[in-house]
KOLMAR-535489 format. One record per residue: x, y, z of N, C-alpha, C, O in turn; residue in three letters. Coordinates in nm, 4 decimals, decimal comma, m for minus. Each point is the difference from the previous one (the first is absolute). Layout:
<nukes>
<nuke <X Y Z> <X Y Z> <X Y Z> <X Y Z> 'Ala'>;
...
</nukes>
This chain:
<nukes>
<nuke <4,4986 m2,8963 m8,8888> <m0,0123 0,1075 0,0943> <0,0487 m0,0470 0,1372> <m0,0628 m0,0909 0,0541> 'Unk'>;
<nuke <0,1830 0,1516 0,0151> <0,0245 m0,0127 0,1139> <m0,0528 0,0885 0,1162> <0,0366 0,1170 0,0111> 'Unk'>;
<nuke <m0,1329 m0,1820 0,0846> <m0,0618 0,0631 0,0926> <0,0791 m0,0317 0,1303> <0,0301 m0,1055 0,0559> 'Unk'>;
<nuke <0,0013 0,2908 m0,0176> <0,1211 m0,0381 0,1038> <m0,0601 0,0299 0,1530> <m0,1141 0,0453 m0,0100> 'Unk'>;
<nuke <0,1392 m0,0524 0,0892> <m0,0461 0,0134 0,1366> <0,0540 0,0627 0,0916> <m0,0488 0,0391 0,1060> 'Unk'>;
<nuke <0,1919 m0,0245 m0,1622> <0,0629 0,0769 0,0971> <0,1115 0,0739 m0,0781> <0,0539 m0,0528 m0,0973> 'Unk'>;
<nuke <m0,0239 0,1636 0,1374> <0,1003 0,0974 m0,0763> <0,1717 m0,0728 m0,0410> <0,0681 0,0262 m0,0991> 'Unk'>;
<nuke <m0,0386 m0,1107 0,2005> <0,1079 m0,0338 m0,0030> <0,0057 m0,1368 m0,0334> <m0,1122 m0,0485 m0,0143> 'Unk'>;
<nuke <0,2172 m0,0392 m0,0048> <m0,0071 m0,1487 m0,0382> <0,0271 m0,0875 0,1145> <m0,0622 m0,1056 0,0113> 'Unk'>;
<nuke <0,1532 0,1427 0,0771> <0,0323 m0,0026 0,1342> <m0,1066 m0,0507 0,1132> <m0,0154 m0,0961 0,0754> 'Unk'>;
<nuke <m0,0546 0,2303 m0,1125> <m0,1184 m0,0018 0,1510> <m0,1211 m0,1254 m0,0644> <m0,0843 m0,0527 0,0725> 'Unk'>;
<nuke <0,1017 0,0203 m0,2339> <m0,0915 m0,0984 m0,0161> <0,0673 m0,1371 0,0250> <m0,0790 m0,0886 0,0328> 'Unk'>;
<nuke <0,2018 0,0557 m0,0413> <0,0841 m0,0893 0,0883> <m0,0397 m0,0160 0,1383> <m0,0263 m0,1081 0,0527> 'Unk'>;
<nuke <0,0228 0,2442 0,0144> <m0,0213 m0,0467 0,1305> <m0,1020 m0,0087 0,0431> <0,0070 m0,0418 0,1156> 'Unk'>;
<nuke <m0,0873 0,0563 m0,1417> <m0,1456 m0,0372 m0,0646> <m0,0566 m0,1174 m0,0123> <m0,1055 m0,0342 0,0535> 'Unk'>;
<nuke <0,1609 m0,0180 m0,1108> <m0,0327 m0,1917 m0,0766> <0,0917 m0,0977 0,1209> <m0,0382 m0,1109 0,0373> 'Unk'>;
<nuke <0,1957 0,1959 0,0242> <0,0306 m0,0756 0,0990> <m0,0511 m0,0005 0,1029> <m0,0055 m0,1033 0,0667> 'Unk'>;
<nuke <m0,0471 0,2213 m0,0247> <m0,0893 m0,0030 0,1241> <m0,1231 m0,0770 m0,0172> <m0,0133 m0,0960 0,0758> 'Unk'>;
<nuke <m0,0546 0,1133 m0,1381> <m0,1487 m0,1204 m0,0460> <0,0144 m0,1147 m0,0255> <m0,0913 m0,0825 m0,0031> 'Unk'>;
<nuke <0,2331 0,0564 m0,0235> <0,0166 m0,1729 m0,0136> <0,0694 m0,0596 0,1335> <m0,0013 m0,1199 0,0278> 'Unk'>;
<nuke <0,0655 0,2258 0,0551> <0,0483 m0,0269 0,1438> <m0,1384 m0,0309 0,1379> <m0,0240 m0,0929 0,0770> 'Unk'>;
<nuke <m0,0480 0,2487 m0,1093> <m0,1012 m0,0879 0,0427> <m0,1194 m0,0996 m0,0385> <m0,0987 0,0096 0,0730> 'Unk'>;
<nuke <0,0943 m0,0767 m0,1467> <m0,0836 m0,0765 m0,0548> <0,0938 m0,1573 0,0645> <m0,0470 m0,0934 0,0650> 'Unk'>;
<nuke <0,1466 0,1077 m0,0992> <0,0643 m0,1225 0,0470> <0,0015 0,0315 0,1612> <m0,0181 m0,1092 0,0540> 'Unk'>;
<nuke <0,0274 0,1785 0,0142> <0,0050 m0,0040 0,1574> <m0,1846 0,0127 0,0278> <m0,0431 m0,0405 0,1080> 'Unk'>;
<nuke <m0,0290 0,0830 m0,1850> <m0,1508 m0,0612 0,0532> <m0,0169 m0,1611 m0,0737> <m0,0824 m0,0708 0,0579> 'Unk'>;
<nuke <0,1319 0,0262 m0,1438> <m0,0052 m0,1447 m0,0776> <0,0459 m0,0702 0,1418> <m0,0731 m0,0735 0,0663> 'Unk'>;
<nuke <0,1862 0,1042 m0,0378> <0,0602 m0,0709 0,1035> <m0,0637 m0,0176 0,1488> <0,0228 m0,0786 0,0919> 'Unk'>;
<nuke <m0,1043 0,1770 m0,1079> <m0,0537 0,0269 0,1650> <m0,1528 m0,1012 0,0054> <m0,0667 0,0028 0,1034> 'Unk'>;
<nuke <0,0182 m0,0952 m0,2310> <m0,0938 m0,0709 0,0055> <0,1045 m0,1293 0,0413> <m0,0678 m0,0968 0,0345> 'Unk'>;
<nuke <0,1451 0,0825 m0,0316> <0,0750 m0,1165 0,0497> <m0,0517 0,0298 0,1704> <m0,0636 m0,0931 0,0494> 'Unk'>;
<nuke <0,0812 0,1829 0,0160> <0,0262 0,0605 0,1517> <m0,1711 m0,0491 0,0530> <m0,0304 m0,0323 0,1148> 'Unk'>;
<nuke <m0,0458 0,0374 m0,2120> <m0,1591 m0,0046 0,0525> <m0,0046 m0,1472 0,0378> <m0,1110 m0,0445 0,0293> 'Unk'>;
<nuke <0,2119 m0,0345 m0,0260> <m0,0332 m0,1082 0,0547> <0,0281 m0,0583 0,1520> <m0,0513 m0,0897 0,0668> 'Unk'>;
<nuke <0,1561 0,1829 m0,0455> <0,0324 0,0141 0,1084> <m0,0754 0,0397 0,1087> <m0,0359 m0,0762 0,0897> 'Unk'>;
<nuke <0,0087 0,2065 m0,0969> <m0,0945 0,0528 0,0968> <m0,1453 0,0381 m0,0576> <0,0090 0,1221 m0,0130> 'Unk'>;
<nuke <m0,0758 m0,1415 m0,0086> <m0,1176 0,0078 m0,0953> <m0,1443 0,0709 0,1042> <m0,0433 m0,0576 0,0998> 'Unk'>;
<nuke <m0,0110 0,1908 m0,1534> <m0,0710 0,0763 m0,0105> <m0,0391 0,0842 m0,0828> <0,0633 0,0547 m0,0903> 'Unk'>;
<nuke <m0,2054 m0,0397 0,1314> <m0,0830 0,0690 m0,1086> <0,0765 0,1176 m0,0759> <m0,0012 0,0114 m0,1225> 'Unk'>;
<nuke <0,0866 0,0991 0,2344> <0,0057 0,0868 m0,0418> <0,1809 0,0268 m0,0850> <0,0239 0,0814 m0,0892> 'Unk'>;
<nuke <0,0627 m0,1653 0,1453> <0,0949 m0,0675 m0,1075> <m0,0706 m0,0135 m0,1551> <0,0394 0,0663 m0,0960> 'Unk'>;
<nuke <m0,1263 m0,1429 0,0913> <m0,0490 m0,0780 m0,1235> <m0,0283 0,1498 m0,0859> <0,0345 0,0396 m0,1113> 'Unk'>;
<nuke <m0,1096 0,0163 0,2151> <m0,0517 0,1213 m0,1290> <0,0991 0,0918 m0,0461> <0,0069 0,0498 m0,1124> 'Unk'>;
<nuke <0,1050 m0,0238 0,2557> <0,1100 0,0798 m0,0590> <0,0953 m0,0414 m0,1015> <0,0643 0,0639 m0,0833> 'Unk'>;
<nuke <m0,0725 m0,1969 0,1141> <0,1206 m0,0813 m0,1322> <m0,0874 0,0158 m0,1337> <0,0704 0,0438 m0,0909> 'Unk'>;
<nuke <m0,1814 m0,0629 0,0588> <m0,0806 m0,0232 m0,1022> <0,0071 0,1478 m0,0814> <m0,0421 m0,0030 m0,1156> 'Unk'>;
<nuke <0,0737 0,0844 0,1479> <m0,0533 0,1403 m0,0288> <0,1232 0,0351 m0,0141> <0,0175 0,0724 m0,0980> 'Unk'>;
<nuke <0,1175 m0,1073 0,1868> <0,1265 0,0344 m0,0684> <0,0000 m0,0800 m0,1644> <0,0132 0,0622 m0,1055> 'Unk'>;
<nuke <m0,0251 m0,1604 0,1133> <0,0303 m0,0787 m0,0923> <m0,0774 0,0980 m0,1060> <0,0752 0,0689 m0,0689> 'Unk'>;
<nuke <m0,2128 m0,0543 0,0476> <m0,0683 0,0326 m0,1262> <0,0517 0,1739 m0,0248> <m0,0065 0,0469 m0,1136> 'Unk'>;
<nuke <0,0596 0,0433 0,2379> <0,0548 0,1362 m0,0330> <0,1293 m0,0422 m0,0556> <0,0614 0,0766 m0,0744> 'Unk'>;
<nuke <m0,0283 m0,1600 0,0962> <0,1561 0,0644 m0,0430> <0,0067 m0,1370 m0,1408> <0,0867 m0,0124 m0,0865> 'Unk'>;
<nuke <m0,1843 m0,0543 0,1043> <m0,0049 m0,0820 m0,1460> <m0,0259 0,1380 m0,1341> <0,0786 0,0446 m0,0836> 'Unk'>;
<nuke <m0,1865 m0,0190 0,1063> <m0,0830 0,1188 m0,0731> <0,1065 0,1022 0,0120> <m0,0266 0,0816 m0,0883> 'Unk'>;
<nuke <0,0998 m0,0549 0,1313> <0,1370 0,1183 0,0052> <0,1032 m0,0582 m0,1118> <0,0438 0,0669 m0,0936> 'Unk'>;
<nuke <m0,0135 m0,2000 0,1191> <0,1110 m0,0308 m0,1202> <m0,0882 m0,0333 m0,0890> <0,0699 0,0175 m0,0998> 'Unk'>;
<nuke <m0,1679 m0,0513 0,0603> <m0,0750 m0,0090 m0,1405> <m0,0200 0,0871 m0,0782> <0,0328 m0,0121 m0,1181> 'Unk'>;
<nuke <m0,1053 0,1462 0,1780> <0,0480 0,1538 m0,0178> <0,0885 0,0202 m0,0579> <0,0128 0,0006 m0,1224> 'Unk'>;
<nuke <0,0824 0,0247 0,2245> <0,1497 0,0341 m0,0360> <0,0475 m0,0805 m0,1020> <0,0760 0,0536 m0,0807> 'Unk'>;
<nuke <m0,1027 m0,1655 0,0668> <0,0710 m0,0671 m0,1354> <m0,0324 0,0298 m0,1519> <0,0659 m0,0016 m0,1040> 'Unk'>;
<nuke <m0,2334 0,0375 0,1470> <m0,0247 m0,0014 m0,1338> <m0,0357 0,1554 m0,0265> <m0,0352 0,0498 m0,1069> 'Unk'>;
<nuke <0,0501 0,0028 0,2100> <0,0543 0,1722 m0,0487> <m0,1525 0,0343 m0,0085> <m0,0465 0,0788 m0,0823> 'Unk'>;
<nuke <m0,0350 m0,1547 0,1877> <m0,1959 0,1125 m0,0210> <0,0340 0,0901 0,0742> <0,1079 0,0023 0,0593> 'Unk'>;
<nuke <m0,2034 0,0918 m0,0518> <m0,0255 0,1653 0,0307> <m0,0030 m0,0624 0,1455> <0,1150 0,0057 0,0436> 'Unk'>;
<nuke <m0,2104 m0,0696 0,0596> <0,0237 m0,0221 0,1048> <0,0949 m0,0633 0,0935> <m0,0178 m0,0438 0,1137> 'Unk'>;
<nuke <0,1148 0,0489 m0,1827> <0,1377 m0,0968 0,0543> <0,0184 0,0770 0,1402> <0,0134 m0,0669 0,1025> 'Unk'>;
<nuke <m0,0128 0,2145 m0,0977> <0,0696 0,0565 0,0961> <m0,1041 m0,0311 0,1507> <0,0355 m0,0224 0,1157> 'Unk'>;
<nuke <m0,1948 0,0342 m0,1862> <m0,0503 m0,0116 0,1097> <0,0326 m0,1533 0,0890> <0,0482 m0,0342 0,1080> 'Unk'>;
<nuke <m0,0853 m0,0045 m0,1829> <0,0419 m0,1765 0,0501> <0,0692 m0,0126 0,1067> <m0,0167 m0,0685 0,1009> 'Unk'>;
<nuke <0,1443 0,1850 m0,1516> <0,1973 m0,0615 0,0700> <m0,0243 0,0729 0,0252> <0,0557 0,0616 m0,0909> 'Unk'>;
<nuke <m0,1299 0,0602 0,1825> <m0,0299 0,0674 0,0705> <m0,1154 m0,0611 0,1206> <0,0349 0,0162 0,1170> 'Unk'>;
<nuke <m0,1262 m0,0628 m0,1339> <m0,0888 m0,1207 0,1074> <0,1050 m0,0881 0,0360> <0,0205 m0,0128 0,1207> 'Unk'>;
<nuke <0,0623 m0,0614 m0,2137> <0,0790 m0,1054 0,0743> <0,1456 0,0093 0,0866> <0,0552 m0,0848 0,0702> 'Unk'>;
<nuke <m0,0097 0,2473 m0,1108> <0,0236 0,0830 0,1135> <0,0025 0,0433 0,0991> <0,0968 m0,0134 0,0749> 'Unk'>;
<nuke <m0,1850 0,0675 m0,0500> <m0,0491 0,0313 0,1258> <m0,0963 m0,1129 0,0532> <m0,0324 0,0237 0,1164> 'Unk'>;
<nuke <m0,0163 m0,1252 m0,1603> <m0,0232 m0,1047 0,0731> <0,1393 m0,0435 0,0953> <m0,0042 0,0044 0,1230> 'Unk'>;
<nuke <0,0884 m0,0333 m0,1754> <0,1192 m0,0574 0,0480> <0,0644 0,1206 0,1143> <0,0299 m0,0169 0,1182> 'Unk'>;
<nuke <m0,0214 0,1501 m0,2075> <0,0166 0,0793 0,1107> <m0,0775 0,0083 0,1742> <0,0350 0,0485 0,1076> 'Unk'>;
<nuke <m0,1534 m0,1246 m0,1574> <m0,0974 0,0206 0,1530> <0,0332 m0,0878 0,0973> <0,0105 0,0244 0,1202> 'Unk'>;
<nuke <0,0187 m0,2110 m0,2213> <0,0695 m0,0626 0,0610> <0,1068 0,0156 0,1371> <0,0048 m0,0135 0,1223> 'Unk'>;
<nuke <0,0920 0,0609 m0,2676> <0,1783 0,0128 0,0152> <m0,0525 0,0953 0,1779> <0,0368 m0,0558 0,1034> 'Unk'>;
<nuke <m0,1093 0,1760 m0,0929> <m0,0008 0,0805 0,0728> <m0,0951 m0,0340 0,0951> <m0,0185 0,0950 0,0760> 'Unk'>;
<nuke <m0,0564 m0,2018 m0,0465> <m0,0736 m0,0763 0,1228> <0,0966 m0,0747 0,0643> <m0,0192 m0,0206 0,1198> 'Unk'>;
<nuke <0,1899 m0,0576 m0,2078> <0,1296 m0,0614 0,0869> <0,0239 0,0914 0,0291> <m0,0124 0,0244 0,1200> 'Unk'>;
<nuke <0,0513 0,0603 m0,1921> <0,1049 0,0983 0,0191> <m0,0693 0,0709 0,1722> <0,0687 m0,0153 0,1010> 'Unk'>;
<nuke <m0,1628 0,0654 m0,0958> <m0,0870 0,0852 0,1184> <0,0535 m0,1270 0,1030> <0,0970 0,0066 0,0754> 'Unk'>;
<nuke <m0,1930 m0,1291 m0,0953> <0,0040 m0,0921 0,0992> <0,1721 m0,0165 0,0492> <0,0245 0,0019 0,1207> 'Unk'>;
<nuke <0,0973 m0,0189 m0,2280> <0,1207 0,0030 0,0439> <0,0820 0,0974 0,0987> <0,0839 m0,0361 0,0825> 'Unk'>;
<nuke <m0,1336 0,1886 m0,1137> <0,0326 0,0814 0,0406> <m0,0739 0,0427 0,1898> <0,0497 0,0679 0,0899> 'Unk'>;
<nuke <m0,1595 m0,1320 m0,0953> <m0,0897 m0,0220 0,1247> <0,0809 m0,1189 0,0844> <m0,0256 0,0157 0,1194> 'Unk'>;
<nuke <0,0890 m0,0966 m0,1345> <0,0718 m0,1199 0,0108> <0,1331 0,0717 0,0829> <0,0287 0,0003 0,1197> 'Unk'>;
<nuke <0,0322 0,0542 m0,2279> <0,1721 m0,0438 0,0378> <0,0108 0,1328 m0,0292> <0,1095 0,0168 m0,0538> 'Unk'>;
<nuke <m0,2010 0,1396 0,0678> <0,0382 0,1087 m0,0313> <0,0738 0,0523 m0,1117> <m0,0314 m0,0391 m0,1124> 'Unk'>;
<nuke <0,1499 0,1439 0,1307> <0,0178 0,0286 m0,1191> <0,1221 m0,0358 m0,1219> <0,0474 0,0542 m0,0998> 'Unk'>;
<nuke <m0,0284 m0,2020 0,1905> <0,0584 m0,1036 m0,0698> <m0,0897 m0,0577 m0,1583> <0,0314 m0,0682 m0,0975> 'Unk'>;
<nuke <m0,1101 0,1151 0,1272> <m0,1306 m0,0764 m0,1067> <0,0829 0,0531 m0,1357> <0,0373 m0,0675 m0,0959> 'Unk'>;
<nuke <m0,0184 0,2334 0,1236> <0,0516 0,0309 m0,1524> <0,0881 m0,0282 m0,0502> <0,0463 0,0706 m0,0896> 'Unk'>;
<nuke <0,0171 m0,1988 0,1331> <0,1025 m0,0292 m0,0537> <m0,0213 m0,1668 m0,0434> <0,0944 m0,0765 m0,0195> 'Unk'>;
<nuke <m0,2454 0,0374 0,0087> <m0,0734 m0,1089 m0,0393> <m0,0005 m0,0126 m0,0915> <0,0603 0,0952 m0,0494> 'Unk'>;
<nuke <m0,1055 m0,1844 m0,0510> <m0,0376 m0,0472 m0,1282> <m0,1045 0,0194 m0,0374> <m0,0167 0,0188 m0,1205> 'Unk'>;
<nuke <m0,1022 m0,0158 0,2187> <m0,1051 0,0879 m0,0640> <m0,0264 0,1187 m0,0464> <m0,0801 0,0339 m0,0871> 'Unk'>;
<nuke <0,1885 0,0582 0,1822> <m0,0069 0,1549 m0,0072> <0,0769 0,0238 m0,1252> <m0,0574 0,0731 m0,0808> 'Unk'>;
<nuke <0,1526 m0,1101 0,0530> <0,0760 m0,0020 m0,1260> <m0,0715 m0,0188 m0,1318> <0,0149 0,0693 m0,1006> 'Unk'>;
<nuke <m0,1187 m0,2045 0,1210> <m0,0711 0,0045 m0,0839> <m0,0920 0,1091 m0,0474> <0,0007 0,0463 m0,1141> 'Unk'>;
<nuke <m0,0852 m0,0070 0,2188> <m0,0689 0,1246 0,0363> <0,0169 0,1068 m0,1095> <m0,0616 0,0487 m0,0948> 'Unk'>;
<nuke <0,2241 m0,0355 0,1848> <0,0842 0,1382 m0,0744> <m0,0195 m0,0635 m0,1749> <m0,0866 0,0481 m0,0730> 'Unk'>;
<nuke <0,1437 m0,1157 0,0441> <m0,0014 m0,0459 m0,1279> <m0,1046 0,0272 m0,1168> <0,0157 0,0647 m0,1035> 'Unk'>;
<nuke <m0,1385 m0,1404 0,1559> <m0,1049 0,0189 m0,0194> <m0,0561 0,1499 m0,0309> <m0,0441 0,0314 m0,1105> 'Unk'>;
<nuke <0,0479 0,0163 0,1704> <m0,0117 0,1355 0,0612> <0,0874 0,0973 m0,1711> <m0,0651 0,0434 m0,0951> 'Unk'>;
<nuke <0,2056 m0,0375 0,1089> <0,0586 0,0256 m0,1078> <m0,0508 m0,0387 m0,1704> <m0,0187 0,0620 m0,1047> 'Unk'>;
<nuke <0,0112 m0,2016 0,1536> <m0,0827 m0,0306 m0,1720> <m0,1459 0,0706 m0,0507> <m0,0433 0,0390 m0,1084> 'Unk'>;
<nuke <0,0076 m0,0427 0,2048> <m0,1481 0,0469 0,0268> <0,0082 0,1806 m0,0607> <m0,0825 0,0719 m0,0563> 'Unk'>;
<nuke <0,1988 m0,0547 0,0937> <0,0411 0,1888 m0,0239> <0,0430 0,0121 m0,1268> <m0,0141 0,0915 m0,0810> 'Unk'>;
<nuke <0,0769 m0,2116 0,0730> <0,0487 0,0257 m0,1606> <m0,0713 m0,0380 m0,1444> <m0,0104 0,0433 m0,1147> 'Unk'>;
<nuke <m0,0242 m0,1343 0,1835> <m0,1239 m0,0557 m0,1537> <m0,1372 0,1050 m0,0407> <m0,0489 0,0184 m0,1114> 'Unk'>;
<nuke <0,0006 0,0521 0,2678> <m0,0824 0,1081 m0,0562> <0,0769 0,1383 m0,0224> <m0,0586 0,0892 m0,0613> 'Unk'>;
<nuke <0,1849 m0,0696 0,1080> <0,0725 0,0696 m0,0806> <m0,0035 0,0536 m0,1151> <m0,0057 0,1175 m0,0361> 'Unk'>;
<nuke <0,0109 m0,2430 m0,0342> <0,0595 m0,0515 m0,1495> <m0,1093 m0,0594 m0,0770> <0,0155 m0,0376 m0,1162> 'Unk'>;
<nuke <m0,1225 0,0292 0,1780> <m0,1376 m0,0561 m0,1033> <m0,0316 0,0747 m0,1217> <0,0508 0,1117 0,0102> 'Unk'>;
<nuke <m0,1036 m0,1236 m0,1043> <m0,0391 0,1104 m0,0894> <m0,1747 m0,0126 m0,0092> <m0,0687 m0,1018 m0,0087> 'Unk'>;
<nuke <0,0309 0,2332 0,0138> <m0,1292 0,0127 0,0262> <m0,0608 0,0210 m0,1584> <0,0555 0,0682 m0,0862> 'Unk'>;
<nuke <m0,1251 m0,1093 0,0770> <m0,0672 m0,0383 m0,1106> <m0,1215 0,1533 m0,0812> <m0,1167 m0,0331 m0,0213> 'Unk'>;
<nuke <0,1387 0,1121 0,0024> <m0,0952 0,0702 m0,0226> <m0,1404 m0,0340 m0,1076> <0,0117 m0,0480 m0,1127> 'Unk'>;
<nuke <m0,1205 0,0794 0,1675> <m0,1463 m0,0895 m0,0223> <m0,0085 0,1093 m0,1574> <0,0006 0,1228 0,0088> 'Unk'>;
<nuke <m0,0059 m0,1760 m0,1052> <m0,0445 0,1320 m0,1152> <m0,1554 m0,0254 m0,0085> <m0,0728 m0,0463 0,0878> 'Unk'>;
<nuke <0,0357 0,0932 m0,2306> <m0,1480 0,0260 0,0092> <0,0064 m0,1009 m0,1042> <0,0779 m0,0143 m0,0943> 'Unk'>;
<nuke <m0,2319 m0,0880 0,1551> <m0,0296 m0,1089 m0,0800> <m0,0886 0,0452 m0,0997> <m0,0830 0,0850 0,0323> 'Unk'>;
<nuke <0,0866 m0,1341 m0,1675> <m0,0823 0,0020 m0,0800> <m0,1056 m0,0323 m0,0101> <m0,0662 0,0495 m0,0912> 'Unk'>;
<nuke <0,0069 m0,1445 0,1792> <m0,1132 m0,0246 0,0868> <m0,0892 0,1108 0,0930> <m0,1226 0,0021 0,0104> 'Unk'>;
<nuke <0,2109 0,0803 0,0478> <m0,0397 0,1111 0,0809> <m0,0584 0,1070 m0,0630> <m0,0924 0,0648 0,0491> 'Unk'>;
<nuke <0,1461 m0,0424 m0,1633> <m0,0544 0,1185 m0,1041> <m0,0952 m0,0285 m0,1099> <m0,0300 0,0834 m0,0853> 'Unk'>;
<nuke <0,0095 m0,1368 0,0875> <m0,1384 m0,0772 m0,1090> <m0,1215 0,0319 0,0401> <m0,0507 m0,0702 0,0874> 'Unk'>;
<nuke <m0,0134 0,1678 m0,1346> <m0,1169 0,0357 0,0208> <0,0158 0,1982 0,0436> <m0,0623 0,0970 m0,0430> 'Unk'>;
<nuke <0,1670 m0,1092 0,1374> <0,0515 0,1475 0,0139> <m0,0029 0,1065 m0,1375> <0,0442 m0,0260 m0,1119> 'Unk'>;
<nuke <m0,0923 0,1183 0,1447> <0,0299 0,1061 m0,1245> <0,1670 0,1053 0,0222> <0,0223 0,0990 0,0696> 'Unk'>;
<nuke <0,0669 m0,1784 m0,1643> <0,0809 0,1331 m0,0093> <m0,0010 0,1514 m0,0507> <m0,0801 0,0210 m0,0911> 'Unk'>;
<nuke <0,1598 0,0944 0,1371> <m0,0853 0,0769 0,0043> <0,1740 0,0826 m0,0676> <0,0040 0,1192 m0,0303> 'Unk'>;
</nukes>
């Protein structure tokens, strides 16, 4: 039995590349905690790492919660990407949108549109558990 997650084959490609892109750019960002080191770094790196770990584990192995996952590790990054992006644009005005964060942003932003796009929603039937004891009529 193949349990699919998303309508297209594509958007589950981009899917597994996005969750393995960020997983390696939060993997990478525990290198950075040595540098400047605070509490509140530590918790943000820690929490990228386990959303977007739990997003490609999901996604790989095709469970029902894949989308939520790569959806938290999403918009985590989106809040990020958009605290440079604000701070850039406060900086150097409206040069910012032509930054690497904002791009990202935008990016982000797009995947984010398309994967719930394209999710397939699961309809709940009636458990055989639920009706046991019920009188049909």
């Amino acid at each position: 039995m193949k349990n699919k997650i998303f309508k297209h084959r594509s958007v589950y490609y981009l899917a597994i590349i996005t969750s393995l892109l960020l997983f390696l750019i939060s993997s990478f960002n525990i290198l950075q905690l040595f540098q400047d080191f605070s509490f509140l770094k530590l918790v943000l790196v820690f929490c990228s790492v386990i959303f977007s770990s739990f997003a490609f584990i999901n996604l790989v192995e095709k469970y029902d919660k894949a989308v939520l996952f790569l959806n938290l590790s999403i918009v985590f990054y989106m809040f990020l990407t958009s605290f440079y992006s604000l701070v850039g644009f406060l900086n150097i005005g409206i040069r910012a949108f032509t930054g690497v964060y904002f791009k990202l942003l935008i990016t982000q932003t797009l995947i984010l549109i398309i994967v719930n796009l394209y999710k397939i929603k699961h309809a709940k039937g009636v458990d055989e558990i639920d009706i046991i004891g019920q009188i049909e009529e």
